[in-house]
C-alpha positions as CSV (number, residue, x, y, z in Angstrom):
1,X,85.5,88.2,121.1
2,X,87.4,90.9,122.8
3,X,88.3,93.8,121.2
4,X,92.4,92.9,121.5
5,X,91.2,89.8,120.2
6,X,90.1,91.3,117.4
7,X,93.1,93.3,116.8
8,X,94.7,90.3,116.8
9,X,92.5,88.4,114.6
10,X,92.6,91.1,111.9
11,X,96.6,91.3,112.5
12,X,96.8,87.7,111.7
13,X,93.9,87.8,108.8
14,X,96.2,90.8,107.6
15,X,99.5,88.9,107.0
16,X,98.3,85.9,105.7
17,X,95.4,86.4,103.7
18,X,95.6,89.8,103.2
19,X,99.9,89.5,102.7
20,X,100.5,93.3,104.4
21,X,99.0,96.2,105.9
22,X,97.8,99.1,103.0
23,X,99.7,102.6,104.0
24,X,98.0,104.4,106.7
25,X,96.7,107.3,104.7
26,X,95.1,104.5,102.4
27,X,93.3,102.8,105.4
28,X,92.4,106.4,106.2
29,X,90.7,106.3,102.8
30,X,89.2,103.5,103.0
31,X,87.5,104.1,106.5
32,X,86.2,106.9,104.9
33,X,84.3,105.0,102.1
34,X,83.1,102.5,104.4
35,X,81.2,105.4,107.2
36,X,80.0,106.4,103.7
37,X,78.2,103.4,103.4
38,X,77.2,103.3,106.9
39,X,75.6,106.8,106.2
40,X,74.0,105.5,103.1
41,X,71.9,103.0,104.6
42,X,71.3,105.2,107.7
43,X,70.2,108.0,105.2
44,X,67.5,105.2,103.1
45,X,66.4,103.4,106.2
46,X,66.1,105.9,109.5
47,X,65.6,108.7,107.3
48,X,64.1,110.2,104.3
49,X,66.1,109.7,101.3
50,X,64.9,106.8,98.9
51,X,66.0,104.1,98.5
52,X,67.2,102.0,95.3
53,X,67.1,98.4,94.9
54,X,70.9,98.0,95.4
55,X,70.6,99.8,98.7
56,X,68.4,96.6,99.9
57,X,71.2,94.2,99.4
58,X,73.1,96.3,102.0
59,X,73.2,95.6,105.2
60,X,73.7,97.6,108.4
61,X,76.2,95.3,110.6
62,X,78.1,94.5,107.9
63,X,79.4,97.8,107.0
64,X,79.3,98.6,110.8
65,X,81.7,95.7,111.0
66,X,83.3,96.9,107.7
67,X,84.3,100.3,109.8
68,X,85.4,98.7,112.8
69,X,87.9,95.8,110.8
70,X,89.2,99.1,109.1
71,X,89.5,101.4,112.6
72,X,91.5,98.0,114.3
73,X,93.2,98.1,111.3
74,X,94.4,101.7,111.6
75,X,95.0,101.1,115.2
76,X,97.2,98.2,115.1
77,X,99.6,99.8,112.1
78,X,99.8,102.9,114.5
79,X,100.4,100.7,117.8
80,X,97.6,101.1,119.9
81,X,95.9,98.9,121.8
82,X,92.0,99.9,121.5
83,X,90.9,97.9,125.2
84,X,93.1,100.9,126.7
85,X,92.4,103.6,124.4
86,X,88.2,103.0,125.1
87,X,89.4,102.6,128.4
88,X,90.9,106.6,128.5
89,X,88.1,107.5,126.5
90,X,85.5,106.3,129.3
91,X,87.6,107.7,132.0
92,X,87.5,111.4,130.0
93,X,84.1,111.2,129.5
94,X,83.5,110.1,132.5
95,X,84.9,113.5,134.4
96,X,83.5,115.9,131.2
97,X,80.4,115.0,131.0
98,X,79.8,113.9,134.7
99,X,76.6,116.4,134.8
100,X,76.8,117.8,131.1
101,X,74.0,115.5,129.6
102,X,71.5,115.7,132.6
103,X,71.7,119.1,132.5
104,X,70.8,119.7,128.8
105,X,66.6,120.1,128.7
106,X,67.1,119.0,124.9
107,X,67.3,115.5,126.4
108,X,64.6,115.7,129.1
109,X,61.5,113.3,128.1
């Protein structure tokens, strides 16, 4: 699927299912708790916290996705198409950091 697909998907999903869009600043919340989550298991599994036995019932795409239905979300209440925004974003970074990365010996193998 495309990412205006998704948009539209979760636009859809939204008023149906879901009967309206929550307020912008809650979204904003709610993106919030769910990078949390995507920290927690990044924190347990790639690096040295422990974990509990809840934690294993959690898994990685699924909060990754859980971010990402919530960002579309954010971006379709605000009008913005995310295809072109990524698009500008590639573009910028493209000019910026041309040279920057090859440059940095922190990243030489």
């Amino acid at each position: 699927m495309t990412i205006q697909e998704a948009q539209e998907k979760i636009d859809n999903w939204i008023n149906t299912t879901g009967v309206r869009y929550f307020s912008e600043l809650t979204n904003m919340a709610i993106l919030t708790e769910e990078v949390g989550e995507v920290a927690r298991i990044m924190a347990r599994k790639y690096g040295d916290q422990s974990s509990k036995e809840s934690d294993n019932k959690k898994l990685l795409a699924d909060e990754l996705a859980d971010v990402m239905w919530v960002l579309l979300c954010i971006a379709n209440q605000t009008g913005i198409d995310m295809t072109v925004a990524l698009e500008k974003n590639f573009d910028k970074k493209n000019i910026r950091d041309a040279q920057r990365h090859h440059n940095n010996p922190k990243l030489k193998s």
